[in-house]
C-alpha positions as CSV (number, residue, x, y, z in Angstrom):
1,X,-13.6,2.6,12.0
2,X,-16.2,3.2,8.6
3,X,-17.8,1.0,6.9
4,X,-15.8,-0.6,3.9
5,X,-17.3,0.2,0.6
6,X,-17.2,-2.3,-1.9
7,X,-16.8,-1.2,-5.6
8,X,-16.9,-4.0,-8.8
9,X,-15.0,-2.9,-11.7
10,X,-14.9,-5.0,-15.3
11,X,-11.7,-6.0,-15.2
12,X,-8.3,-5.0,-13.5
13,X,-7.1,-2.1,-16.0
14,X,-10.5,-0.8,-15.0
15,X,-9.6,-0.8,-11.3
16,X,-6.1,0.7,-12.0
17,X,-8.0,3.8,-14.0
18,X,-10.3,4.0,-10.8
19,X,-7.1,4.1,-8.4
20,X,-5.9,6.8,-10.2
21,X,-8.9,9.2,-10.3
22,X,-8.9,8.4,-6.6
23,X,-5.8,9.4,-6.2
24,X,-5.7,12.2,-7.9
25,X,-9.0,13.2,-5.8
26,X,-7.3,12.9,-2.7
27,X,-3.7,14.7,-4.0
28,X,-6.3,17.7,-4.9
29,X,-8.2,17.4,-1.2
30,X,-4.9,17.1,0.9
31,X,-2.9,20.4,-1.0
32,X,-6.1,22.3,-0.7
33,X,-6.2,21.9,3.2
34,X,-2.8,21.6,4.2
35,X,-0.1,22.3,1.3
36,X,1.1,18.6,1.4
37,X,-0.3,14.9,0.2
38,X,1.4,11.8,2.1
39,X,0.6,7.8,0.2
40,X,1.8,4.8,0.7
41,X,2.7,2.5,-1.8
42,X,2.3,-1.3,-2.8
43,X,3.6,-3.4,-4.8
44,X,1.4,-5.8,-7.3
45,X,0.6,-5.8,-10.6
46,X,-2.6,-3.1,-10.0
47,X,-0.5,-0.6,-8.3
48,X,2.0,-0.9,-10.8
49,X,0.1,0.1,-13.6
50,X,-1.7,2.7,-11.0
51,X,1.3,4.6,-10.8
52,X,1.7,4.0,-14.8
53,X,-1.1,6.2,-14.9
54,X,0.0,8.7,-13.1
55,X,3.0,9.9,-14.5
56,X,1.0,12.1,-16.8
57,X,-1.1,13.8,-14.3
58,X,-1.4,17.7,-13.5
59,X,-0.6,18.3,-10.3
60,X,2.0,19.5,-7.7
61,X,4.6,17.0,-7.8
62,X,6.4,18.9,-5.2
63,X,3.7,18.7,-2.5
64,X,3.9,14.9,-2.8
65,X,5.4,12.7,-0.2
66,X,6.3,8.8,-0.8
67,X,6.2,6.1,1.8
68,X,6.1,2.3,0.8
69,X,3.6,-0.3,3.0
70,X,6.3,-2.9,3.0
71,X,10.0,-4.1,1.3
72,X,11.7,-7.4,1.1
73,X,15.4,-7.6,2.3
74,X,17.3,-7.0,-1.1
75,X,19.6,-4.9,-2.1
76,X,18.7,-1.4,-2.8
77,X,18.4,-2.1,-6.7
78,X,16.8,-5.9,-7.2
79,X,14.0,-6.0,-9.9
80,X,11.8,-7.4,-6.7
81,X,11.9,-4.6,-4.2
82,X,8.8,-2.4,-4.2
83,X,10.5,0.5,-4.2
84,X,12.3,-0.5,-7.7
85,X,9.0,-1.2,-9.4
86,X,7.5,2.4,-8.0
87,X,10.6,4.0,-9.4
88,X,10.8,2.6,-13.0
89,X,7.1,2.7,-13.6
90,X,6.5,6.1,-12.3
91,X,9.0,8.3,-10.0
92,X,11.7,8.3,-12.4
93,X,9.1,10.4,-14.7
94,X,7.6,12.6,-12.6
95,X,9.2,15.8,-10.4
96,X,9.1,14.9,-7.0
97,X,11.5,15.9,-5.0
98,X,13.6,12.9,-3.9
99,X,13.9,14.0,-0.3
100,X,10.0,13.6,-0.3
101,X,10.4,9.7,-1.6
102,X,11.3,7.8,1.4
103,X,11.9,4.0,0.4
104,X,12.3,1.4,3.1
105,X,15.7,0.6,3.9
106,X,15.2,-2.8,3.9
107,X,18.2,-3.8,2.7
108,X,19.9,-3.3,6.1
109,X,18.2,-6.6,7.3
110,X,14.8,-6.5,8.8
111,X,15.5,-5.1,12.2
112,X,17.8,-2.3,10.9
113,X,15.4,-1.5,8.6
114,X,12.1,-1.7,10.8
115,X,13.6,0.2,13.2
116,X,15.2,3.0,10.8
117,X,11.7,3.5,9.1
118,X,9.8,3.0,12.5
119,X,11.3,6.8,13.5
120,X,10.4,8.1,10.2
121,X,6.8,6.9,10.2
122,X,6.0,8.1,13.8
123,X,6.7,12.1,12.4
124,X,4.4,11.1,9.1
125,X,1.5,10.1,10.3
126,X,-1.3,9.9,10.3
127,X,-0.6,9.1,5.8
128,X,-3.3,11.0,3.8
129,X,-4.1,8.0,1.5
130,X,-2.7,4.6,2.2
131,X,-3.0,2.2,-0.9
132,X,-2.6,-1.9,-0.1
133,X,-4.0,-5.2,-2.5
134,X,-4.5,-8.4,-1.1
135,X,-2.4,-11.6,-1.8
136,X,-4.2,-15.0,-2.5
137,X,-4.0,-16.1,1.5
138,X,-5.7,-12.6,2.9
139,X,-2.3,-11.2,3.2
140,X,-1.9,-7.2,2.8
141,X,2.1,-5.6,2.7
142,X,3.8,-8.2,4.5
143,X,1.4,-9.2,7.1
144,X,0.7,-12.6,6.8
145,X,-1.9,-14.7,8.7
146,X,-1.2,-16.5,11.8
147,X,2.1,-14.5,12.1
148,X,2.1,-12.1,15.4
149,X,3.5,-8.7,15.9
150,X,3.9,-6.4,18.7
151,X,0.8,-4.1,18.7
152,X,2.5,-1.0,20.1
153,X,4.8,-1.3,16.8
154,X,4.7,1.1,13.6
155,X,7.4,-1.4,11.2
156,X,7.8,-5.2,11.9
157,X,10.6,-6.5,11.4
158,X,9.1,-9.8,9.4
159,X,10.8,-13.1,9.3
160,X,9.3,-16.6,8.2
161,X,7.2,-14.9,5.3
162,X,5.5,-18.1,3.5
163,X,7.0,-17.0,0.0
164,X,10.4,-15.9,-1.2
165,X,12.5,-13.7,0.6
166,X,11.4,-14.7,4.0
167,X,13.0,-11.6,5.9
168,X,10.9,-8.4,5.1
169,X,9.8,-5.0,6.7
170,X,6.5,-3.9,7.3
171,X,4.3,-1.2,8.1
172,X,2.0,-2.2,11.1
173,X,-1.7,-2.7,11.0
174,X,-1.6,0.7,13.7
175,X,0.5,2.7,11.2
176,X,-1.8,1.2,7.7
177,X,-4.6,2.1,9.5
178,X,-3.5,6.0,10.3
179,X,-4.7,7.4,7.7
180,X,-7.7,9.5,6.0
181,X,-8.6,7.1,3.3
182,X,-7.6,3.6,2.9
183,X,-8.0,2.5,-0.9
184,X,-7.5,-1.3,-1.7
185,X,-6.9,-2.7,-5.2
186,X,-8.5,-6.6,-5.3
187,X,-7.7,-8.2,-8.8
188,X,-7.4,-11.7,-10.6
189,X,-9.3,-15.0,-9.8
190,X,-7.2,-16.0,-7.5
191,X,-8.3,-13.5,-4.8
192,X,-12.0,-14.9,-5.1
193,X,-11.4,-17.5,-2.3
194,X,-10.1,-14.6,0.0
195,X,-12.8,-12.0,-0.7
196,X,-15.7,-14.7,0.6
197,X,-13.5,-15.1,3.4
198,X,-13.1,-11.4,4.1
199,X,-16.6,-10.8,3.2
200,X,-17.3,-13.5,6.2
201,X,-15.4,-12.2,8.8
202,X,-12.5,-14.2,8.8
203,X,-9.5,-13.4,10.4
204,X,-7.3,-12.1,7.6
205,X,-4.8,-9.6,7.6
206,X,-6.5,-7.2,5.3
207,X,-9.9,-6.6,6.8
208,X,-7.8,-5.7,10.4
209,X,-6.9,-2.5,8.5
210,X,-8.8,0.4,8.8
211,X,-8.7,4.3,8.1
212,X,-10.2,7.8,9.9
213,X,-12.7,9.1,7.3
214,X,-13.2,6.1,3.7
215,X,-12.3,2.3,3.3
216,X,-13.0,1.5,-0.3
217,X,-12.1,-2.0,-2.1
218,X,-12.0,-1.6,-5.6
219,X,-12.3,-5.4,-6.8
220,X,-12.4,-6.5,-10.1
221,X,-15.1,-9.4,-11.7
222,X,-12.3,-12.0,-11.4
223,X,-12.1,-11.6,-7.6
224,X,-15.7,-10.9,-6.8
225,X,-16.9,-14.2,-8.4
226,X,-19.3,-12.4,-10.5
């Protein structure tokens, strides 16, 4: 597994311009070699305007393809799905081909769903760019701490989640962690707490996720402490 880089942006538009360029770095990397570009999603506040910044950018729409790191158990068009949020900031302005945008079908309940986007995943991987934040507790998609998956797994099926809805669906840390380059977006004061932890070695769900070639955390001063 590399080394994690750590990066210390201003403030958190300043990490969303960064995700971006990344982004856009990779998109250019991945057609060049292989005709394609495969990301995954989060949701969050970053993200979002991430993918606001995106929707004006020159590049190959149709070589893109769309996976999401996690959904909660809502119908296919609540304001809170992850998959709404991606769509209204971003997809619904840009070309891509909708059978390349592959949103979790969460709202089948988590087991359906885990298990529908479980045989999808396996014929995705490994993801060229995988894009997570972090939650206040260490948590990353909807992997909480202290809550226990079966390893061989690609989507959990997620019950019990400590905030509102409980039942969710999940990408795995073995499926986050197939991928070419991890990027995760670390904003707000509230993730300070959870940075010294990571930074410590604590068990969190976040630093358990890896990547084949970069792990970079782009955090902004908030977060850091500094």
């Amino acid at each position: 597994m590399p080394v994690s880089q750590w990066h210390l942006f201003d403030d958190a538009p300043a990490v969303a311009r960064e995700a971006a360029r990344r982004i856009l770095a990779a998109v250019d990397k991945a057609i060049s070699l292989q005709g394609k570009f495969s990301i995954v999603l989060a949701g969050g506040s970053t993200p979002e305007a991430t993918y606001r910044l995106l929707v004006d950018a020159d590049t190959d729409w149709s070589k893109w393809h769309i996976y999401f790191g996690d959904e909660r158990c809502l119908p296919m068009d609540d304001a809170e799905r992850n998959s709404v949020m991606a769509t209204s900031s971003w997809l619904d302005h840009v070309t891509i081909p909708d059978k390349n945008i592959h949103p979790i079908p969460a709202e089948q309940g988590a087991e359906a769903g885990a298990s529908a986007y479980g045989l999808l995943i396996a014929d995705a991987l490994p993801f060229d760019l995988v894009l997570l934040g972090m939650g206040e507790d260490g948590h990353t998609a909807s992997l909480f701490p202290g809550q226990r998956h079966p390893g061989s797994e690609l989507v959990h099926a997620v019950h019990d989640a400590p905030k509102p809805p409980p039942d969710r669906v999940s990408l795995s840390r073995k499926a986050l962690s197939d991928c070419r380059e991890l990027l995760i977006l670390v904003t707000g004061a509230g993730k300070k707490e959870a940075v010294t932890g990571w930074k410590h070695g604590e068990d969190l769900p976040i630093a358990s996720i890896g990547a084949h070639d970069t792990v970079d955390i782009l955090q902004d001063k908030d977060a850091a402490g500094a």
